[in-house]
Every structure is written in C-alpha cells, then in structure tokens.
ZAFIDO-651390 format. One record per residue (C-alpha): residue in one letter; x negated, y negated, z; residue number from 1. Coordinates in pm, 1 decimal. Each point is the difference from the previous one (the first is absolute). Example, Ala and Ser with C-alpha at 12.3 -4.5 7.8 and 13.67 -1.06 7.14 Angstrom:
! residues 2
> A  -1230.0  450.0  780.0  1
> S  -137.0  -344.0  -66.0  2
END
This chain:
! residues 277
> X  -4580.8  -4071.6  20747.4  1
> X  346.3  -126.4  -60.2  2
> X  236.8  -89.9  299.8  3
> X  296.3  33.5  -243.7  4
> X  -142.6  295.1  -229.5  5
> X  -284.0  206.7  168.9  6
> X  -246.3  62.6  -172.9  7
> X  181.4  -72.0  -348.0  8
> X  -143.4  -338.4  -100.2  9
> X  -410.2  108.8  -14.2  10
> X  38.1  105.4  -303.6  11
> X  111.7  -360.8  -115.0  12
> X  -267.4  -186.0  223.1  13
> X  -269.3  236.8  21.8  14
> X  1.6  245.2  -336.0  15
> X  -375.3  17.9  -18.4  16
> X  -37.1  106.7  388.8  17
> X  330.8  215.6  -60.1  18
> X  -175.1  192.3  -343.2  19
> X  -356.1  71.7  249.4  20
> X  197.1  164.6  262.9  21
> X  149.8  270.5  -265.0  22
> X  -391.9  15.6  -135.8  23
> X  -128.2  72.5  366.8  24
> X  262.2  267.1  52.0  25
> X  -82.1  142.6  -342.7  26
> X  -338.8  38.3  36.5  27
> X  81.2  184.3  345.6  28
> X  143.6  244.2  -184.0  29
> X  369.4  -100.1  -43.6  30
> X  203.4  199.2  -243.8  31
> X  290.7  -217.3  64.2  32
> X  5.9  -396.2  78.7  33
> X  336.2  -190.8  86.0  34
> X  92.8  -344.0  -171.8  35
> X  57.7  -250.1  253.0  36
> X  344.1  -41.7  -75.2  37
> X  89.5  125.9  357.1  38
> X  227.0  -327.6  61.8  39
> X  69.6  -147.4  -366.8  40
> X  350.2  94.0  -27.8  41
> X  193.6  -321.6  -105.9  42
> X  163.9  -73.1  291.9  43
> X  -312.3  14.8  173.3  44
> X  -197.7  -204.2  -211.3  45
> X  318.5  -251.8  38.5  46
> X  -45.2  0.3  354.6  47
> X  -357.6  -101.1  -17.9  48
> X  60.7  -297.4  -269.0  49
> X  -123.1  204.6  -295.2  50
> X  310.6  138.1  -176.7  51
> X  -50.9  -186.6  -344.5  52
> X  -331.7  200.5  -1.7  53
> X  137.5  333.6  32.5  54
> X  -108.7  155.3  -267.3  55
> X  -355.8  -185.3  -4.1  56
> X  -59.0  126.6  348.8  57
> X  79.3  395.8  -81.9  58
> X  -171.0  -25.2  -357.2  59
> X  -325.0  -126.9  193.3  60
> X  14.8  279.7  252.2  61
> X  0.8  272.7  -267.4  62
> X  -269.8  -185.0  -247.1  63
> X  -179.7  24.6  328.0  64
> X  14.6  329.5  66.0  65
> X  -53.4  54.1  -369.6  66
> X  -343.7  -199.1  -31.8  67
> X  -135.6  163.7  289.5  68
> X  58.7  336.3  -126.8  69
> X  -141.0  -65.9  -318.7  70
> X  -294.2  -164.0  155.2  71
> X  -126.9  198.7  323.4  72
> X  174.2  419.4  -130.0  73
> X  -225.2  244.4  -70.4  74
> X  314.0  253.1  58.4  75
> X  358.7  2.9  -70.1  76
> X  196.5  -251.3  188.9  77
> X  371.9  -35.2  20.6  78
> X  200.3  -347.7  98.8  79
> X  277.0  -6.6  209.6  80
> X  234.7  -298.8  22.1  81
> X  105.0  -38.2  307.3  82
> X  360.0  -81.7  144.2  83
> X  128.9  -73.9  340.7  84
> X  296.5  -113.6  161.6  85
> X  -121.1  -264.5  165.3  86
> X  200.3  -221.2  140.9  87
> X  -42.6  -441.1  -122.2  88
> X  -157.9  -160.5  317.1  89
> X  -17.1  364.1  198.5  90
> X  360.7  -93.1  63.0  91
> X  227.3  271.2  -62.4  92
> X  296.1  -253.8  14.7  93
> X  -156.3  -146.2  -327.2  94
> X  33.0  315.9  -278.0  95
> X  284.3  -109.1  -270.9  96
> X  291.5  124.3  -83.5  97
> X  -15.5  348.0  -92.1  98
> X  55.7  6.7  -348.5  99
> X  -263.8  -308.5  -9.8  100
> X  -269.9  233.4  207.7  101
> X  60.1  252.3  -261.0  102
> X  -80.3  -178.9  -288.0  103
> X  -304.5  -130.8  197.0  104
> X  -115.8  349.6  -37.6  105
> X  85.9  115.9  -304.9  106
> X  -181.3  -300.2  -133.9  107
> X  -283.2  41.6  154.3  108
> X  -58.8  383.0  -33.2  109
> X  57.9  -114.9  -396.7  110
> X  -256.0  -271.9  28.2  111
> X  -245.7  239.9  128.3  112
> X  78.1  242.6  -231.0  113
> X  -15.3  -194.5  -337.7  114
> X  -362.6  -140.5  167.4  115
> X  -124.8  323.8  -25.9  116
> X  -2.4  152.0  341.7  117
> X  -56.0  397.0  10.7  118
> X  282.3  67.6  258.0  119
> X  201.7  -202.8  329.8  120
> X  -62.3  31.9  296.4  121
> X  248.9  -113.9  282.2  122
> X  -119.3  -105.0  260.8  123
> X  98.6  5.6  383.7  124
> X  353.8  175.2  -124.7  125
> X  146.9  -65.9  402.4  126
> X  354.8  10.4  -70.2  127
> X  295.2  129.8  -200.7  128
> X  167.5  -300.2  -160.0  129
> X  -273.7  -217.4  -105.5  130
> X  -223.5  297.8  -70.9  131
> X  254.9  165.9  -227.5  132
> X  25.0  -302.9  -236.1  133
> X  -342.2  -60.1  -29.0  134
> X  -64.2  430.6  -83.5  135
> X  312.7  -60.2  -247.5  136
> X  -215.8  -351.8  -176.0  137
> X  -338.0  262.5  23.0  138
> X  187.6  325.7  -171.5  139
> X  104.7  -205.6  -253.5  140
> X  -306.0  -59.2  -160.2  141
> X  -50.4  390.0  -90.7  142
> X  -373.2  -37.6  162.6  143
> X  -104.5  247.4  282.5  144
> X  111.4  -138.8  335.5  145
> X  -164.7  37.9  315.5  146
> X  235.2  -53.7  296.5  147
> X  -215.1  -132.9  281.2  148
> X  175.1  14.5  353.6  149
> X  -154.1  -150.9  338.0  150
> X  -2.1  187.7  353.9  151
> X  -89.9  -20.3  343.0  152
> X  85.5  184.2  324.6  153
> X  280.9  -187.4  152.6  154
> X  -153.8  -180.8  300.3  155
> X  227.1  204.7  301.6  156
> X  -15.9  372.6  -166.3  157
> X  -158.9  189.3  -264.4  158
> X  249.5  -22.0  -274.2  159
> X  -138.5  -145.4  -371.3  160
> X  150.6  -320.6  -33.8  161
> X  7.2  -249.7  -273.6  162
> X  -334.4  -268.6  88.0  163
> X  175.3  -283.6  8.2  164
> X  352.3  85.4  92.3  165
> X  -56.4  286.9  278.4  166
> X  383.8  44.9  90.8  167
> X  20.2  169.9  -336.2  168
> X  -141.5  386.8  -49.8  169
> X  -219.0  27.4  -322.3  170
> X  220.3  259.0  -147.5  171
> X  245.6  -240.9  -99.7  172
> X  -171.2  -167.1  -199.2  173
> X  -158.2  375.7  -130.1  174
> X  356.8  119.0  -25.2  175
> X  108.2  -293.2  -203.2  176
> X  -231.8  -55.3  -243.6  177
> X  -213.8  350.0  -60.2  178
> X  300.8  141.2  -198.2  179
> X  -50.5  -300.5  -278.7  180
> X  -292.7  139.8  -165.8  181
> X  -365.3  -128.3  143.5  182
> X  -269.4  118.4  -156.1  183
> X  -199.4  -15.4  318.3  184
> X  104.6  -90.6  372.8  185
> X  -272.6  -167.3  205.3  186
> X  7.5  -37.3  330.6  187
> X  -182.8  -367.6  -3.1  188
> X  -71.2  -257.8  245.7  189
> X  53.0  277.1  216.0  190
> X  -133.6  0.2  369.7  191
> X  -281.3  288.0  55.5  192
> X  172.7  191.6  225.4  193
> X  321.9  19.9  -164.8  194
> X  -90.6  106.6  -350.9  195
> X  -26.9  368.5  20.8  196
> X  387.8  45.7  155.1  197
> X  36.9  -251.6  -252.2  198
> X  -94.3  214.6  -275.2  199
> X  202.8  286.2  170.0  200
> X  295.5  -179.5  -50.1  201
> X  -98.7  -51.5  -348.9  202
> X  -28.2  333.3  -54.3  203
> X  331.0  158.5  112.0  204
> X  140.9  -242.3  -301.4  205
> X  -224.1  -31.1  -276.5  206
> X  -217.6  274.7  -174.1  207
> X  -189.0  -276.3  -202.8  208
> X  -361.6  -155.3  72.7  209
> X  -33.3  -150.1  331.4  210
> X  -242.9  -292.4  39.5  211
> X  -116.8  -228.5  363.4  212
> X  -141.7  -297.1  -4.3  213
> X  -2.9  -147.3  313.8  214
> X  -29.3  -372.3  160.7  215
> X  -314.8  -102.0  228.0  216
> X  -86.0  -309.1  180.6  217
> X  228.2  -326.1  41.6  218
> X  122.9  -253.1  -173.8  219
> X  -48.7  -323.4  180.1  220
> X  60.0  -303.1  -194.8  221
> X  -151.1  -104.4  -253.7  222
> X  -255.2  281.1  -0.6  223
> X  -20.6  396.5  29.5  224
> X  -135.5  87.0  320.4  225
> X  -223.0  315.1  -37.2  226
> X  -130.8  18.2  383.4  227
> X  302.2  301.6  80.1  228
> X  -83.2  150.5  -354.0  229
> X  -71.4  395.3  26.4  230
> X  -388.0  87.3  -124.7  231
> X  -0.4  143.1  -329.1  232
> X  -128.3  360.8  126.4  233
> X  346.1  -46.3  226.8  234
> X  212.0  -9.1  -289.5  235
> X  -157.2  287.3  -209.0  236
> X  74.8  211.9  356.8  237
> X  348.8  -89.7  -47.8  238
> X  0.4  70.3  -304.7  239
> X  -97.1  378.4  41.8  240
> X  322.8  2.0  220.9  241
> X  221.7  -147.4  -266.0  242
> X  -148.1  236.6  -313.4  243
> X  61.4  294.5  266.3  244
> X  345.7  -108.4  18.0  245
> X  85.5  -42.5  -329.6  246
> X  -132.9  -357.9  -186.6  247
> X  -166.1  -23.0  -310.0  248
> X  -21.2  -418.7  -49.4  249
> X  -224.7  -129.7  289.5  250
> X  -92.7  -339.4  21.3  251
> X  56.6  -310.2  197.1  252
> X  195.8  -338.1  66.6  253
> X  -43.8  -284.0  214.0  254
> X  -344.9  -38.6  147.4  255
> X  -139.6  245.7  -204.4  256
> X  -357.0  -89.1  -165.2  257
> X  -177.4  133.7  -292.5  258
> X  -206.3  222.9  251.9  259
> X  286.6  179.8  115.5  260
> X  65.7  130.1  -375.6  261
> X  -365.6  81.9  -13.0  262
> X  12.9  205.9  264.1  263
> X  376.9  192.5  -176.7  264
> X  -173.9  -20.0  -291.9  265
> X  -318.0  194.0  132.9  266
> X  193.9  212.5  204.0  267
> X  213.6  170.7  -332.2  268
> X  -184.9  317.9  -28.1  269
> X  94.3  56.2  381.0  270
> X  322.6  -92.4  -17.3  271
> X  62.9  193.7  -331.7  272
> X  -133.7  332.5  211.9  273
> X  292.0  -102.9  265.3  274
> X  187.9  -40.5  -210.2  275
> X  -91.1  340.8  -145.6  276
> X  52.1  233.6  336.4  277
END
C-alpha cells in the first residue's frame, strides 16, 4: 500500500500477487473483477513518485486482470477499470487545477479503455465537483459505466450520508451525477446498515440496474484487518434484503474474501427466486 496512491502502485511492485487475487475471486465465482487502478490517476501516481510510469502502472493492472481471466474462467467474466477521485496524499488541498484534474480523467478512462477493459467503474463517487469530472473522463470512453457511490448513517441521526464526508446527504451526489447516463449505480463500500435506504434513494432517480457491494473489516496500515469482517453467511442475509429491494449486481469491496463470493455465488438460485416474488 501506497501512502501517496492507495492501493495504485501493487500492480507495479507486486503484478504476480496482484494477477492471483483476480484468479481467487474468479474461481469463487466472480462474473466481474476490478483492475486495480483504484488510485492510478496521474496526479496520483505523481504524488507517490511514479508519474513517468503512468501508463506502465495502468497497462499492468489490466494485463493483470486479463491473465487471470484467461487463466482461472470457466464462465464469462467482465473487467472493470476502476476510477476514483482520490485525492494525492489523502489531502484534499492537493487535487490540481480543474482543467488539469480533468484531463487526469479523461486520460485515464482512455488508458483503460484502449487496454481492453469491459466497462468503468467509479469508485467512491462522494462529491459533486470532483466526481463530475471524473464521470465526464469515464462517459467518454463510450464503455458501460458503473457509478459507484459510498454511504453511511450520519453518526447523530438516521439520514444516508456520504462515508467519508457525513455533512453531505447522498442524494447530492445521486442528484448530480444519475442524470449523466450510468449504466449501473452501486451502492459500494457501503456500511451494512445503510445500504437498503441507500438503494431507496437510488431508486426514486434511476430505473436502471442497481448493484451493492459493500466494505468489511479495517484498514490498518500496511495490512487489511479482517477481525471486524462480516461471516460470509452474514453477507448472503444481506443480500436477500438488497435483491428484495431492488439490486441485481451483488458483490463486495474492502475486506471481502473469495469465500464471501462463494457464498453469493452459491446463494444465486435463492436470490434469483427473491428476486422473482
């Protein structure tokens, strides 16, 4: 893990261990594995001393995805390349200059695209300014998009907030960036608790696929720490709840293991009969 960039340097320093992650989730039964280009935008990689390897970085994170789906699928598989709006540093006093953030994106989304990617899929979409230039960089490819917001209760009420900025009501993000054209709108690296009001509010503005896939555990430097992850059997409860309410696209995010997707992936004719009623 990157100080500067996340998550968006493995692919450079670890490619093998990166490719045998997308394997494991594959052979769980994944129909859809993300590129770990979560935090490769330009200005990111900048940030974390890597900018002259840019394109490197991202080309390596989709030849990774791409080995391991020709090497552990038995089914069909789709590849998302993934885009956030991360800020350099976690500092949101470091994003350029407008015009510079939106040519971070565009290039990026066009990086992905001409890699071979099957769709994008933004990522953690918490915003209205940041979030719009980076679904403007991801539209522009003409690949399906998948606009992925984060929620959580806010911490003195019940409203749905943004996760990580809780003075701000998820449907402003929603009402901002639903009308642009997503394929699909995930609620992701959701909390538990929050995702079927979260889907709700979905709802009342998009008649499109819905998808969840939520975050588990804690991130403690430098390692995942699984010991507050939810037990796979948890998850496929929840996800009864969110078929019920409307999603189609169930999966997970942080802290989610291979025997999570097992478990969605065994649970499918159950949730198809939900889904049914």
């Amino acid at each position: 893990m990157s100080e500067a960039a996340w998550s968006g340097t493995a692919a450079y320093s670890h490619p093998q261990i990166v490719q045998e992650v997308h394997e494991d989730y594959i052979r769980a039964g994944a129909e859809i594995i993300i590129a770990n280009t979560f935090g490769t935008a330009r200005f990111m990689l900048e940030a974390a001393g890597l900018g002259d390897d840019f394109e490197r970085i991202n080309r390596d994170a989709v030849v990774a995805a791409l080995r391991a789906r020709d090497s552990a699928a038995d089914h069909p598989v789709a590849i998302a390349g993934s885009m956030s709006t991360l800020p350099p540093n976690f500092d949101v006093g470091a994003y350029p200059d407008p015009d510079r953030e939106r040519d971070a994106y565009l290039e990026l989304a066009a990086l992905l695209a001409e890699a071979g990617v099957d769709l994008i899929a933004l990522e953690m979409m918490q915003d209205v300014r940041h979030a719009s230039r980076a679904m403007e960089g991801a539209l522009a490819t003409g690949l399906p998009v998948m606009l992925g917001v984060s929620c959580r209760r806010h911490p003195q009420n019940d409203d749905i907030v943004c996760f990580d900025v809780p003075d701000l009501p998820l449907t402003r993000p929603l009402d901002a960036l639903v009308g642009k054209g997503p394929s699909v709108v995930n609620i992701m690296h959701s909390e538990l608790d929050a995702i079927v009001d979260g889907i709700g509010l979905v709802r009342d503005r998009f008649d499109g696929f819905i998808g969840v896939y939520p975050e588990t555990g804690d991130f403690q430097a430098p390692d995942w720490n699984f010991d507050k992850s939810i037990a796979p059997e948890t998850l496929v409860a929840h996800a009864r709840h969110w078929v019920k309410a409307g999603a189609r696209l169930i999966g997970g995010c942080c802290g989610t293991n291979p025997e999570h997707i097992r478990a969605l992936k065994e649970a499918v004719p159950e949730l198809e009969t939900i889904m049914q009623t």
